[in-house]
C-alpha positions in Angstrom: 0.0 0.0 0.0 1.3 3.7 -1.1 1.7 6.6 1.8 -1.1 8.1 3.2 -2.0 10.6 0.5 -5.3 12.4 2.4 -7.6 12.2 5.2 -11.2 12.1 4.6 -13.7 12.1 6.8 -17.2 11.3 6.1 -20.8 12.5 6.7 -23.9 10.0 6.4 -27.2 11.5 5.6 -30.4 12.3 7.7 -32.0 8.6 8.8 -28.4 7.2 7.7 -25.5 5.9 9.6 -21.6 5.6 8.7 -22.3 2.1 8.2 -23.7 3.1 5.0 -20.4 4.7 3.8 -18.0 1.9 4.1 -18.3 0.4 0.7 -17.4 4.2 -0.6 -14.7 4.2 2.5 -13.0 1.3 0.9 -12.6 2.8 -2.9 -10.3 5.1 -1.2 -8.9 3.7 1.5 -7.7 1.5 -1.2 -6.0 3.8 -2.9 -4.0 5.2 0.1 -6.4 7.4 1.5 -7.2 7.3 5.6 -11.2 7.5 5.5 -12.8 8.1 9.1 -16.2 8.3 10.2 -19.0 8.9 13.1 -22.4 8.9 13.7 -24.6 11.8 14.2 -26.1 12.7 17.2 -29.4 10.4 17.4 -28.2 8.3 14.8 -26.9 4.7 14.4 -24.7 4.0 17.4 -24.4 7.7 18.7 -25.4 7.3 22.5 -26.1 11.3 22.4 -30.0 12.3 21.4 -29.7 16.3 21.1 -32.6 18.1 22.1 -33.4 19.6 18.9 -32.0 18.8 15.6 -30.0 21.7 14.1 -27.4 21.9 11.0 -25.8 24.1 13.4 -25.4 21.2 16.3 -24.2 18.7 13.6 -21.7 21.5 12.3 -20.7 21.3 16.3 -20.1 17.9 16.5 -18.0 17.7 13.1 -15.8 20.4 14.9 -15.4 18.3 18.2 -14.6 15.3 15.9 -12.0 17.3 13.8 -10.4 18.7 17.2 -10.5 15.4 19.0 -8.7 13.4 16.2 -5.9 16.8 16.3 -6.9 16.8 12.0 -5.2 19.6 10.5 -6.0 19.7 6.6 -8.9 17.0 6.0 -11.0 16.6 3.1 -15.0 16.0 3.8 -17.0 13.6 1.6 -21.4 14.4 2.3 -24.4 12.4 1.6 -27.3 14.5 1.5 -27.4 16.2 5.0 -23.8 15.4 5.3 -22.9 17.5 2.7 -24.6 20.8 3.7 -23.4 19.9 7.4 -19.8 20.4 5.5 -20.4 23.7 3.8 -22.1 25.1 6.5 -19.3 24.3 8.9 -16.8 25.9 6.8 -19.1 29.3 5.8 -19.6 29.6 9.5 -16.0 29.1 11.7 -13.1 30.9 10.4 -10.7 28.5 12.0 -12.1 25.7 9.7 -9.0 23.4 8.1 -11.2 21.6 5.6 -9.2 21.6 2.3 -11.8 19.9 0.1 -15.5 19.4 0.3 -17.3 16.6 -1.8 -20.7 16.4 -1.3 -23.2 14.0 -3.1 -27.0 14.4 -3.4 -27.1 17.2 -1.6 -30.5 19.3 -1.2 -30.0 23.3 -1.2 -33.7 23.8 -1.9 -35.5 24.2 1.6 -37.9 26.3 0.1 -41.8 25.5 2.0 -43.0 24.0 -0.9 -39.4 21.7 -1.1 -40.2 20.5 2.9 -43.7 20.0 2.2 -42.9 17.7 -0.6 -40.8 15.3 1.7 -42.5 15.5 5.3 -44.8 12.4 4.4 -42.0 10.0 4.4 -41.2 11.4 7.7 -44.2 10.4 8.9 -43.5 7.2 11.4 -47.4 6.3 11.3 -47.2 6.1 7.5 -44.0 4.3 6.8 -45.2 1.5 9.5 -48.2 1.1 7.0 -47.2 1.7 3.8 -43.5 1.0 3.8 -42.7 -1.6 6.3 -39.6 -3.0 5.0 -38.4 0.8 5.3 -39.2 0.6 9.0 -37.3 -2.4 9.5 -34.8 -1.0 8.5 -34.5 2.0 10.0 -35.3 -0.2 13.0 -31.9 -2.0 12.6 -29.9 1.2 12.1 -31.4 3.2 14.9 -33.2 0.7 17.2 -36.2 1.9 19.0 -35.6 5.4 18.5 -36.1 5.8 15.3 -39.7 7.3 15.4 -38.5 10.1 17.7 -35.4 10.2 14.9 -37.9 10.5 12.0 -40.0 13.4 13.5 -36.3 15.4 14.6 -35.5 15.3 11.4 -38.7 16.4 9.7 -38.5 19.5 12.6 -35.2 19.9 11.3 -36.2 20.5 7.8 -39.3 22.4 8.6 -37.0 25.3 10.3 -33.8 24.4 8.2 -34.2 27.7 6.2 -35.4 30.0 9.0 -32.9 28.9 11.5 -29.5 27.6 9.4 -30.4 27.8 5.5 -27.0 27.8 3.7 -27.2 31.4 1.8 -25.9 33.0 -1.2 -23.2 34.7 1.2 -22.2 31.8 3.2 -21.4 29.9 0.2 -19.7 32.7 -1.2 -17.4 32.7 1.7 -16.6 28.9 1.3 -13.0 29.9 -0.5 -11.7 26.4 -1.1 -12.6 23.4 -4.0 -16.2 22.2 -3.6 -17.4 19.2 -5.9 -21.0 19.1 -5.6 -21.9 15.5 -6.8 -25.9 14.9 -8.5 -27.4 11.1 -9.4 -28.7 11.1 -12.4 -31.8 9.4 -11.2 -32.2 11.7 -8.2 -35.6 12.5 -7.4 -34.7 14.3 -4.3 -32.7 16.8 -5.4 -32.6 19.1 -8.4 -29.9 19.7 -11.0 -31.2 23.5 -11.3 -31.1 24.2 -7.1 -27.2 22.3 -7.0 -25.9 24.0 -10.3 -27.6 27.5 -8.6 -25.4 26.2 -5.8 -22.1 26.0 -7.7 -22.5 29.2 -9.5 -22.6 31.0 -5.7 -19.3 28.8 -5.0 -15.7 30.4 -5.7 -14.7 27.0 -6.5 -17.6 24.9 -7.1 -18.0 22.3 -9.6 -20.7 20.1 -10.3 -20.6 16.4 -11.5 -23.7 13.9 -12.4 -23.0 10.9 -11.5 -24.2 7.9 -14.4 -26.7 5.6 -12.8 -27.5 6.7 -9.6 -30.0 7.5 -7.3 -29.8 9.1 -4.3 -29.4 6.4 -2.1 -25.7 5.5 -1.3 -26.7 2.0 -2.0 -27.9 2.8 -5.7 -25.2 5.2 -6.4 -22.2 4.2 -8.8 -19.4 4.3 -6.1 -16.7 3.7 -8.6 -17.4 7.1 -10.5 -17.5 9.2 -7.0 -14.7 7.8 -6.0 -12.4 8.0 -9.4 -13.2 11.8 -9.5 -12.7 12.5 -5.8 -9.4 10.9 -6.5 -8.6 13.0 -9.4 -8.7 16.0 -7.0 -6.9 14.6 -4.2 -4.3 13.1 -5.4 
């Protein structure tokens, strides 16, 4: 195996876990890379159940994480909420060492009409009857909790804009490279509100990725991680 060439840490999305990430994880670790990861507060393993979810918390505990592993230039690879956990934590602390943000399938829309299009499948009463392998699974990732984890997040997103919306001006203070990473099947997320997103970045790029969804688990791994090696190597 070559020299360490980067560090990466990496964000899951809302309802996710790191878990999710290893079979990304491994592309890079692979090629030299040291990939480390954590849970989110309320989330997978995390014994910690914040009292209100906030970008701005999560943005908190990606600074205690960088601080407590003494990281001084890492890169950050985001799913979804992941993503915009990254940007938001480097718009918003000055003594931020992130080099490199990657995000993929990241949602910058949080318009009230955007929310109100994904609060149903936030809904724990309706996923138990219309989507039950869905609640199994988030049963497995999150145990028990994961009704009280559903109806955080779907707070969350219903005050994301109001309280810690990403704006035209944070982003514009984001100063280093940002790839902003799209499916070409996501239905979550729209080419128009990430490319709006880029053009708002100093240095923002955007890449669709061929044959993916917005799940991690339907996204074409090999592609994200080829072109976040191109940059980091």
């Amino acid at each position: 195996m070559s020299a360490v060439q980067s560090t990466i840490i990496f964000l899951h999305a809302a309802l996710g876990t790191s878990q999710e990430l290893e079979p990304l994880m491994k592309y890079l670790s692979d090629k030299g890379h040291r990939t480390i990861t954590f849970d989110f507060a309320g989330h997978g393993k995390s014994a910690v159940m914040p009292p209100e979810f906030r970008i701005e918390y999560f943005a908190r505990e990606l600074d205690d994480f960088i601080k407590n592993n003494h990281l001084t230039a890492p890169a950050v690879f985001g799913h979804s909420l992941g993503g915009y956990v990254a940007l938001y934590h480097k718009a918003n602390r000055e003594d931020s060492p992130i080099t490199n943000i990657f995000t993929y399938g990241t949602k910058f829309n949080w318009s009230e009409a955007a929310v109100a299009k994904e609060l149903p499948m936030l809904i724990p009463e309706h996923i138990e009857e219309k989507f039950p392998q869905f609640r199994d699974v988030l049963k497995e990732r999150h145990g028990e909790r994961w009704k009280h984890l559903m109806r955080s997040t779907a707070h969350m997103m219903r005050n994301l804009e109001k309280l810690d919306g990403l704006t035209r001006e944070d982003l514009s203070d984001v100063e280093i490279p940002v790839c902003l990473m799209l499916g070409d099947q996501d239905r979550m997320v729209s080419s128009e509100e990430t490319q709006q997103a880029k053009g708002w970045l100093h240095h923002g790029e955007m890449k669709t990725i061929s044959h993916s969804k917005h799940d991690l688990d339907k996204a074409n791994l090999r592609e994200i991680a080829n072109i976040m090696e191109e940059v980091l190597v």
